[in-house]
N, C-alpha and C positions, 0 to 999 in steps of 0.2 A: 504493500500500500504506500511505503515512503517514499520506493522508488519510483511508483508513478506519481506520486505528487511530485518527484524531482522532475520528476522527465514533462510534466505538463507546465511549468514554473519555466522550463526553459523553452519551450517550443511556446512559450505566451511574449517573453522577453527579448528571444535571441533574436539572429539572422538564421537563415535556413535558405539555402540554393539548391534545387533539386531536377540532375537531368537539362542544365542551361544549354540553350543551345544559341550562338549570335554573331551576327556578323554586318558589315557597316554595309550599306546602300552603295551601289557603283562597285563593288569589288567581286560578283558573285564570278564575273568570268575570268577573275585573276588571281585568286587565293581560296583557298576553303573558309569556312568559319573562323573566328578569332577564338571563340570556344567551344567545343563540344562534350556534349553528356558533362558539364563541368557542374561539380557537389561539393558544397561548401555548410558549415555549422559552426555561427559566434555563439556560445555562452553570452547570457547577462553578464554584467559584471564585468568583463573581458576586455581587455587593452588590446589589443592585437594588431599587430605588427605584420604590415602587408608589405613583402621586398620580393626584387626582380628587375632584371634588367630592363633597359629603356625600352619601350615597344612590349611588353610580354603581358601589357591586359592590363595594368592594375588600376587606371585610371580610369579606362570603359569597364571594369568591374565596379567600383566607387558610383558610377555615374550610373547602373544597371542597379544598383543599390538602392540610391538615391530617389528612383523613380523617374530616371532623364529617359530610358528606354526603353521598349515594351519587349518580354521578351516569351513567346510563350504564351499560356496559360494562369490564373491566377495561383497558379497552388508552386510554380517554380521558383520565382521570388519572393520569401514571403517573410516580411519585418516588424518586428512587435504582432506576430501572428496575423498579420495583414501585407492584401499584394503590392507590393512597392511602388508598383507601375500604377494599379487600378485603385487604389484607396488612397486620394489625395488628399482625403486629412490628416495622412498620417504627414506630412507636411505644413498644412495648413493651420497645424493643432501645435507644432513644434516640437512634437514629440520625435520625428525624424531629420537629420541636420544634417547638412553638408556644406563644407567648404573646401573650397581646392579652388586652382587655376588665378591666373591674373584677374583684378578687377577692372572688367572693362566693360563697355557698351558697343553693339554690336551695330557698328556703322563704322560707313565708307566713302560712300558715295552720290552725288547726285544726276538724276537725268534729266536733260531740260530740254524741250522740245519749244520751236515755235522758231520768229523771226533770228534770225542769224544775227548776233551782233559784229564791231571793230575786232574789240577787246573788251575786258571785264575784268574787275576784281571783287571780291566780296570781303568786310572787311569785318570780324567781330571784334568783340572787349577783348581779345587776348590776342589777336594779329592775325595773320592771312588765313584764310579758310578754303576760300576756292580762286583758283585764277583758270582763265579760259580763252582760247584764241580766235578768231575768226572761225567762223563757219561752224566751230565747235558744238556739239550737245552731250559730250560725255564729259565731265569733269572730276577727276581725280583729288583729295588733299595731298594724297600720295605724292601726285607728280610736284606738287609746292613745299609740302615741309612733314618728313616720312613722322615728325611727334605733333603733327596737327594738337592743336587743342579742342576738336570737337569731340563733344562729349554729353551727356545726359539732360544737360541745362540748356546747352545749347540749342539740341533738336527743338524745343519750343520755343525758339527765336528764330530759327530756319527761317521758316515760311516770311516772317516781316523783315529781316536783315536783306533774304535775297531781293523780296520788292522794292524796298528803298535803299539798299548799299550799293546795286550792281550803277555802273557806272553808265549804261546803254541801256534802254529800253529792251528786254526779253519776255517773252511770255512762257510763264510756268504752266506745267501741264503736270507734272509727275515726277515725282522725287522720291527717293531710293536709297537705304543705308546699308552699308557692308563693310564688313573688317573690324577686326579690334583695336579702340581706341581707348588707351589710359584713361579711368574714371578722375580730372582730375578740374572739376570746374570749381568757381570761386566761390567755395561755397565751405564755413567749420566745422569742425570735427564737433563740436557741440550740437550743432544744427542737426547735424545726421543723427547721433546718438539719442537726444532729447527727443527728437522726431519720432521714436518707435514705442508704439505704445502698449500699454497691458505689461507693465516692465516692474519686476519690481526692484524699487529705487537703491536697497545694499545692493542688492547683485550688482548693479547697474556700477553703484561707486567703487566695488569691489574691484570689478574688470577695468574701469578705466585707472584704478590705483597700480594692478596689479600688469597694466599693457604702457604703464607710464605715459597716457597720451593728455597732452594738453589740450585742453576744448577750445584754445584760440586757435589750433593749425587752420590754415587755410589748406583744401585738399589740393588746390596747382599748385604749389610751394613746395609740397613736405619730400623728403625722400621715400622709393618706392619703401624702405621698412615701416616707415611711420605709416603710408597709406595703409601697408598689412595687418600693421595695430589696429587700427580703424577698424575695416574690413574684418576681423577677427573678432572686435570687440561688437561689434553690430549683430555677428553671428551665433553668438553664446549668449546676448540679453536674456532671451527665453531660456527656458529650462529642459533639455534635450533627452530624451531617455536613450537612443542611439545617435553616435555622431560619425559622420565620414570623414576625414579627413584626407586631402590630398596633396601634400607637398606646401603646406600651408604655413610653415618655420622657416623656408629657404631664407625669407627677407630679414628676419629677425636676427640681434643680436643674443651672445651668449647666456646672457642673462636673464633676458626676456623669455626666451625659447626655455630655460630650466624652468623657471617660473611659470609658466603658462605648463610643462608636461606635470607640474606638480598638482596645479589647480583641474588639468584632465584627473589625475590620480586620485585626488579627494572627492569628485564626480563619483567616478568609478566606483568605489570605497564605501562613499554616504549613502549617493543614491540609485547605486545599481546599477547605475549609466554604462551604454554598452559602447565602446570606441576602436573603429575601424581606421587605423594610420599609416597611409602608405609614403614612404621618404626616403633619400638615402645617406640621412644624416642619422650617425647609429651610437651617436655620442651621449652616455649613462641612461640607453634607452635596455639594458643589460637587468635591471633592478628593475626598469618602468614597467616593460610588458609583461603578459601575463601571458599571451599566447606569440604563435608566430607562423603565418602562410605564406610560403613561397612559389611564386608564378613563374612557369617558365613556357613562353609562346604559347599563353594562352589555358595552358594545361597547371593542374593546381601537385607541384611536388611534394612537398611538406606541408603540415598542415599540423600543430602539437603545439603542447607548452611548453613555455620557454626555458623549465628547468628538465625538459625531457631530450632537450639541443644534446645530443653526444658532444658536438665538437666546442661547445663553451665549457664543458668540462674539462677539455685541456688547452683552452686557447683562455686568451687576454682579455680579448672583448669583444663584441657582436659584430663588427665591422672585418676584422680580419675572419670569420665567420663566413659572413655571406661574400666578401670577398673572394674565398676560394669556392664557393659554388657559381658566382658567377663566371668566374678564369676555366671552371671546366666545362661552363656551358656554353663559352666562347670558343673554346675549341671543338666540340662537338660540332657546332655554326659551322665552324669551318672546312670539317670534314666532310659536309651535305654535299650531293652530287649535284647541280646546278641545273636546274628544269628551265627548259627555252620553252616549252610547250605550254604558254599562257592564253591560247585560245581551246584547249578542252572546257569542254562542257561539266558545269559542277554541279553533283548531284541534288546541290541544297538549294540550287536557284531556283526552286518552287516554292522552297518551304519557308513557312510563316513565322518563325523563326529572324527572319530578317530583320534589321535594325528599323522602330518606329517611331517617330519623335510624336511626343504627349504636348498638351501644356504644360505639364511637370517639367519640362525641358529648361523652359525657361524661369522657373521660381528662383 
């Protein structure tokens, strides 16, 4: 009877992957899957330490987590005993968390149809935005300045800068954002933070004590670390019962980064909190973790706790560790026989299984 009360306590709490099968859109006639039949199981409670070399899944695993992709069936992914992909409250409620990747907004570009102008400039509060030549309708920031400052605040000035900034009469017809741009318009670190609501106020003062951030930064000034403090500390107001983490320390200093795995570890600890961390900073993460999953192309090789590691038992530290699983999984690479044949037909290009973006996508 104890035992299934264990085993129901953790299949209400955990992660649970069962039978994954996925792969990105555009690749079905050049690659198989990214993963198959792939079976994964977090413990509550659980720190767990996702490493693997660049490319080997662990960020489309994070993101398949998360709820960014649909993958399957309800019953494949399923977190806090709910489907990752299909129960977007588990999002919405903040009971499921993710953070990884640069902070940015997803724009590029714009398309302008109508009379042909000379020339053109567009000019905002922080300098050039769009320049354009004769005859022109595709305009790049790219082609002007590759750390454009357009960014979140901006897009709702678009529309009025281009009708009164450009320097020739154009008529707008349709306009179009792509690429990623630095989140970094002029706008405090207080503004943001204060701005989030249903917060409670120690949490709140706690993370900004403990991310050292000052509520005057202005977010186009600070350096990318202090942006990731921000960005960090927006993402942990709420109170999380699983969090994903992906690569989310790179920006931070030593201090900050010990601090912050400390205050994951009293999470953990207090309230059960379940944490998924993939990085390949593996500095006194030796003591942190509790588990440890190793991805290799896709495929899940190790997968245990991290005092059941054979080789931390006669090595130093967790770095020299996965260090030498990745040098022989370089060399394995190497020794692959080299396939030309990238127009075979792939078994899985029917199947539903393929990668499907949600509105989860974008949260």
């Amino acid at each position: 009877m104890a035992i299934e009360k264990q085993q129901e306590n953790e299949n209400s709490g955990g992660i649970q992957v069962q039978g994954m099968q996925f792969s990105y859109d555009g690749l079905q006639q050049q690659q198989p899957p990214l993963f198959v039949d792939f079976n994964l199981h977090v413990s509550p409670g659980s720190r767990c330490l996702l490493v693997g070399a660049n490319g080997s899944g662990k960020t489309t695993l994070l993101k398949i987590l998360a709820g960014k992709h649909m993958v399957g069936g309800r019953d494949v992914v399923r977190v806090l005993n709910c489907s990752a992909f299909h129960d977007t409250q588990l999002v919405c409620s903040g009971d499921l968390a993710y953070l990884g990747g640069s902070w940015s907004k997803n724009v590029g570009c714009a398309i302008l149809q109508g009379s042909p102008c000379r020339r053109y400039t567009m000019i905002n509060a922080w300098g050039v935005l769009f320049l354009g030549c004769e005859g022109s309708n595709y305009v790049s920031p790219y082609q002007v300045q590759r750390q454009s400052p357009l960014n979140q605040l901006t897009i709702s000035l678009l529309w009025r800068e281009l009708l009164t900034r450009i320097s020739y009469h154009y008529l707008l017809v349709n306009v179009t954002f792509e690429g990623d741009i630095p989140l970094q318009g002029d706008f405090s670190a207080e503004h943001m933070i204060f701005g989030v609501e249903g917060v409670d106020p120690d949490r709140r003062d706690k993370l900004i004590d403990l991310l050292d951030i000052d509520l005057q930064w202005r977010m186009h000034k600070v350096s990318d670390g202090q942006r990731r403090r921000v960005q960090i500390c927006l993402g942990l107001l709420h109170p999380y019962k699983v969090l994903l983490l992906d690569e989310v320390t790179v920006d931070l200093d030593v201090v900050t980064r010990m601090d912050l795995l400390e205050f994951f570890k009293e999470e953990c600890e207090q309230r059960e909190a379940t944490i998924v961390y993939a990085t390949h900073i593996f500095d006194g993460l030796e003591t942190w973790a509790t588990h440890l999953a190793y991805i290799q192309e896709g495929e899940l090789r190790r997968a245990e706790k991290i005092s059941d590691v054979n080789e931390l038992k006669s090595s130093t530290n967790l770095l020299s560790v996965v260090e030498s699983w990745l040098r022989v999984e370089i060399k394995l690479e190497k020794k692959k026989p080299v396939n030309n044949n990238t127009s075979q037909a792939n078994p899985f290009a029917s199947s539903p299984f393929f990668s499907s973006r949600h509105m989860a996508y974008y949260r």
